[in-house]
C-alpha positions as CSV (number, residue, x, y, z in Angstrom):
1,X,-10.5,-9.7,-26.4
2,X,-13.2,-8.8,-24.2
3,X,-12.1,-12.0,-21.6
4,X,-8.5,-10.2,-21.6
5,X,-10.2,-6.8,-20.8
6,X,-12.4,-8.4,-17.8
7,X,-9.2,-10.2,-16.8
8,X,-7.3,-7.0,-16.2
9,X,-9.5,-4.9,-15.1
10,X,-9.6,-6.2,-11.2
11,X,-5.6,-5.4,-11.1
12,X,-6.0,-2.2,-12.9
13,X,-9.0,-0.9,-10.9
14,X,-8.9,-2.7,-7.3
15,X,-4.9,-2.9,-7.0
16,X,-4.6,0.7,-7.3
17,X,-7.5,1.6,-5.0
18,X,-6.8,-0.6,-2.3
19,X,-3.2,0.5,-1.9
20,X,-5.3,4.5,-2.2
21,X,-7.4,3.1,0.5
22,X,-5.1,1.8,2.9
23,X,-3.2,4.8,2.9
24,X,-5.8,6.7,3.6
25,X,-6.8,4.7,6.6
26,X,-2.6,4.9,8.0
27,X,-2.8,8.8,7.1
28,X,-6.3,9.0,9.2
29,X,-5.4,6.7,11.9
30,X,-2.3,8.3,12.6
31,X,-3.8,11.9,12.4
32,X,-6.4,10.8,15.5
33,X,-3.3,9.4,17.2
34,X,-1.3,12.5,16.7
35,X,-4.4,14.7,17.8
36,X,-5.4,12.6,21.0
37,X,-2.1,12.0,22.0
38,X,-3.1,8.3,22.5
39,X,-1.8,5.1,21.1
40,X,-4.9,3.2,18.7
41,X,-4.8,0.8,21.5
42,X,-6.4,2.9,23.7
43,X,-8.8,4.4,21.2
44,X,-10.3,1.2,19.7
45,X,-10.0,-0.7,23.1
46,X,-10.6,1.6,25.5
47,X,-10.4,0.7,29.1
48,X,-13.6,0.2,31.5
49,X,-14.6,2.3,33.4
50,X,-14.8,1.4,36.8
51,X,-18.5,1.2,38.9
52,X,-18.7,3.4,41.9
Protein backbone atom coordinates (compact mmCIF):
# COMPACT_ATOMS: atom_id res chain seq x y z
CA UNK A 1 0.00 0.00 0.00
CA UNK A 2 2.65 2.37 0.77
CA UNK A 3 4.41 1.47 -2.92
CA UNK A 4 0.84 2.50 -4.55
CA UNK A 5 0.86 5.79 -2.44
CA UNK A 6 4.68 6.68 -3.66
CA UNK A 7 3.55 5.61 -7.05
CA UNK A 8 0.82 8.17 -7.29
CA UNK A 9 2.03 10.70 -5.62
CA UNK A 10 4.40 12.24 -8.66
CA UNK A 11 1.03 12.47 -10.92
CA UNK A 12 -0.97 13.89 -8.16
CA UNK A 13 1.62 16.37 -6.87
CA UNK A 14 3.97 17.30 -9.98
CA UNK A 15 1.13 16.91 -12.89
CA UNK A 16 -0.85 19.50 -11.31
CA UNK A 17 1.86 21.88 -10.51
CA UNK A 18 3.65 21.87 -13.64
CA UNK A 19 0.55 22.65 -15.71
CA UNK A 20 0.09 25.70 -12.43
CA UNK A 21 3.54 26.54 -13.35
CA UNK A 22 3.49 26.84 -16.91
CA UNK A 23 0.61 28.92 -16.86
CA UNK A 24 2.07 31.07 -14.81
CA UNK A 25 5.06 31.55 -16.97
CA UNK A 26 2.41 32.15 -20.40
CA UNK A 27 0.24 34.60 -18.04
CA UNK A 28 3.78 36.44 -17.04
CA UNK A 29 5.44 36.34 -20.36
CA UNK A 30 2.59 37.67 -22.07
CA UNK A 31 1.95 40.48 -19.42
CA UNK A 32 5.82 41.79 -20.17
CA UNK A 33 4.93 41.51 -23.87
CA UNK A 34 1.70 43.41 -23.48
CA UNK A 35 3.49 46.10 -21.18
CA UNK A 36 6.70 46.59 -23.49
CA UNK A 37 4.83 46.42 -26.51
CA UNK A 38 7.68 44.01 -27.79
CA UNK A 39 7.60 40.56 -29.16
CA UNK A 40 9.74 37.86 -26.48
CA UNK A 41 12.06 37.82 -29.28
CA UNK A 42 13.22 40.98 -28.76
CA UNK A 43 13.22 40.83 -25.00
CA UNK A 44 15.19 37.57 -24.51
CA UNK A 45 17.43 38.20 -27.61
CA UNK A 46 17.87 41.60 -27.84
CA UNK A 47 19.72 43.13 -30.56
CA UNK A 48 23.43 44.63 -30.23
CA UNK A 49 24.10 47.63 -29.90
CA UNK A 50 26.20 49.04 -32.29
CA UNK A 51 29.97 50.60 -31.36
CA UNK A 52 30.42 54.20 -32.17
Amino acid sequence: ELAKMNLLSWPVIALPSTAIMMFALWKLLGGITRLTGMPLEEIFHPQPEKKR
